[in-house]
PLY file of the C-alpha trace (Angstrom):
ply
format ascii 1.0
element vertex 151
property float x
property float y
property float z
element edge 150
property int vertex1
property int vertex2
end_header
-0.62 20.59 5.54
-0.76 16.93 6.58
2.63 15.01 7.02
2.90 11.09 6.20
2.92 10.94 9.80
-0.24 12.53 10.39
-1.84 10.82 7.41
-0.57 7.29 9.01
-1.68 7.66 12.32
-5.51 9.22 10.75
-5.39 5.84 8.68
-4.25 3.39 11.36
-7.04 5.17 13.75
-9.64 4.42 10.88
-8.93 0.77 10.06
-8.76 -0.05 13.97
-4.87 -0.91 13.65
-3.44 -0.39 17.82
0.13 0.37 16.82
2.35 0.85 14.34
3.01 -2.32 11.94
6.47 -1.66 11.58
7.18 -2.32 15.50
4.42 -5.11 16.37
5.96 -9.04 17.41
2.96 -10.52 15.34
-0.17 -9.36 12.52
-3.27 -10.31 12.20
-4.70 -11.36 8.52
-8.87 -11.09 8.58
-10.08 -13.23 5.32
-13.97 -12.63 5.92
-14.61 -13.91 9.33
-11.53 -15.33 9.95
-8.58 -13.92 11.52
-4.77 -16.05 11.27
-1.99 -14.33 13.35
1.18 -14.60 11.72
5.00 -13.42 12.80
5.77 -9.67 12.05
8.83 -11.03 9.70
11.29 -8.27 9.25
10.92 -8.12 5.71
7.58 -6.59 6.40
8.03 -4.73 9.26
10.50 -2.82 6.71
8.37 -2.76 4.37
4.83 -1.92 5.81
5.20 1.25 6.62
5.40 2.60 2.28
2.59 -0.03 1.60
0.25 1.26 4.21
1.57 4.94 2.89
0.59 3.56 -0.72
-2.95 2.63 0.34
-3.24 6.47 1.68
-1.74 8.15 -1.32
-3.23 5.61 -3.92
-7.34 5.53 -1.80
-7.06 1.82 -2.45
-9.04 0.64 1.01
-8.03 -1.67 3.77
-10.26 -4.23 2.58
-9.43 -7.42 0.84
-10.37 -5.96 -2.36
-8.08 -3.39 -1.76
-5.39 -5.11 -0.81
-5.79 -6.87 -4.01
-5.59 -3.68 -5.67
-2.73 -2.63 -3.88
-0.65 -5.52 -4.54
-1.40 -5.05 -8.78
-0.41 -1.13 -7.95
2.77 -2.39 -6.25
3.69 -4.68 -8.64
3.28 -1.97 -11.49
5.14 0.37 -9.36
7.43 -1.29 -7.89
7.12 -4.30 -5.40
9.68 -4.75 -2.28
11.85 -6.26 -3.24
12.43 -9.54 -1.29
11.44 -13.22 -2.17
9.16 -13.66 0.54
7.23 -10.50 0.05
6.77 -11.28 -3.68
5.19 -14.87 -2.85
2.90 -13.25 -0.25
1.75 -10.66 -2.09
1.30 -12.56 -6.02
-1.80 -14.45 -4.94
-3.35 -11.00 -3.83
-2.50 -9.95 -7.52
-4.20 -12.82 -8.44
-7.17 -12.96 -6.66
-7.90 -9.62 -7.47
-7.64 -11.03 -11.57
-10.30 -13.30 -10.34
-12.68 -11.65 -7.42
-12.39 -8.23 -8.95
-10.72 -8.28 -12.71
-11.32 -4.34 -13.71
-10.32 -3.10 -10.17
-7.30 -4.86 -10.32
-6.46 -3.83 -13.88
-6.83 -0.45 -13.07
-5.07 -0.70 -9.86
-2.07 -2.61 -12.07
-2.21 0.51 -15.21
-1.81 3.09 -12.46
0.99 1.78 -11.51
2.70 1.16 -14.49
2.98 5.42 -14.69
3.88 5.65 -10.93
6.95 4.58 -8.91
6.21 3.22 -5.44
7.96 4.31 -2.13
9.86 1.24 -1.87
13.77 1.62 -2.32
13.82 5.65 -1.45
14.67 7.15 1.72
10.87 7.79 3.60
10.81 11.46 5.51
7.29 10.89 7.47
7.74 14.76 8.50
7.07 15.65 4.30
3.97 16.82 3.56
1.92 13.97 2.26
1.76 16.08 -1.25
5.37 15.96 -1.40
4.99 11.89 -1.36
1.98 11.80 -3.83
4.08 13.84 -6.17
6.59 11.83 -6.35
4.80 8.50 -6.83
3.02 10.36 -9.75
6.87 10.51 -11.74
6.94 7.46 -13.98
5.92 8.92 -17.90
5.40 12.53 -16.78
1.36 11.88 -16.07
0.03 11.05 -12.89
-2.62 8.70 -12.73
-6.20 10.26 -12.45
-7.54 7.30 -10.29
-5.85 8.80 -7.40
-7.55 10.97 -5.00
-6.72 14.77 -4.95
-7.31 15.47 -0.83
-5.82 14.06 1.90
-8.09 11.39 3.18
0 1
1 2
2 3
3 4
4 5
5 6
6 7
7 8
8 9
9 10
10 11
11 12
12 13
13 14
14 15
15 16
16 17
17 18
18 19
19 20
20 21
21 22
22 23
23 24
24 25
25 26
26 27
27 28
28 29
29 30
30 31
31 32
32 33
33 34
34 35
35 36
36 37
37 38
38 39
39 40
40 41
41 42
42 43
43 44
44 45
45 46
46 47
47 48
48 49
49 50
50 51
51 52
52 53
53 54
54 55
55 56
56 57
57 58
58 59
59 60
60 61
61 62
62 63
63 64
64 65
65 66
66 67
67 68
68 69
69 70
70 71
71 72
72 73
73 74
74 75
75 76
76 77
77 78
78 79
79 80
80 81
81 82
82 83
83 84
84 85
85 86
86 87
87 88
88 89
89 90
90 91
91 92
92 93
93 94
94 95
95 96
96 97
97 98
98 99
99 100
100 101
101 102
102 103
103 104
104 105
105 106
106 107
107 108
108 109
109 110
110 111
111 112
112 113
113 114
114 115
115 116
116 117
117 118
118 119
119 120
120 121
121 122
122 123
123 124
124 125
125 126
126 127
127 128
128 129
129 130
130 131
131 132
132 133
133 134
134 135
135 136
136 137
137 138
138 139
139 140
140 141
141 142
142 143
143 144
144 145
145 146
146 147
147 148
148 149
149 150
């Protein structure tokens, strides 16, 4: 049975991410061919950690598409809640309207029936089913755009 932790490091390993997100000085954003390094702000080194969980749990890919997707999911869900995070991630939202309209729609209706990670306490010892189950809360269904296996 994979734990979050397992599932993060397998993800970070696969996207070429070094370290861990959370504890990094700086990020690097990649918009096609280029690349801006920006401060790790500590609004997202708190929150990074669920999002990059919510990519795993959701499949939505560490591409620009879906990051779009993710931020419609996490707005549906239940965005972090901080200013600074909102304005960053609402032109990902709506790009994705744009660039990729019924992506991003679906992305946004799955998570109006799921509850994101953000505001609960995060065990990265549970099993990573434990953490898809309870995303999968909000109306009693859980969204069948979400992969079954652990990636």
């Amino acid at each position: 049975m994979t734990t979050a932790a397992e599932a993060l490091a397998a993800y970070y390993a696969a996207n070429g991410i070094d370290a861990d997100p959370a504890r990094t000085a700086t990020w690097t954003c990649k918009i096609g061919p280029a690349s801006i390094e920006f401060p790790n702000w500590k609004w997202r080194r708190n929150a990074i950690t669920r999002h990059d969980l919510h990519h795993i749990l959701t499949g939505y890919p560490c591409t620009m598409t879906g990051e779009m997707q993710m931020a419609a999911w996490e707005f549906a869900a239940g965005r972090y809640r901080h200013w600074a995070a909102t304005l960053f991630c609402l032109p990902l939202a709506l790009m994705g309207i744009i660039l990729a309209p019924r992506k991003t729609a679906l992305a946004f209706r799955a998570g109006l029936i799921s509850t994101s990670l953000y505001g609960s306490e995060l065990d990265l010892n549970k099993p990573l089913a434990a953490l898809r189950a309870e995303i999968a809360t909000r109306g009693g269904r859980r969204p069948t755009s979400y992969p079954t296996e652990t990636p």
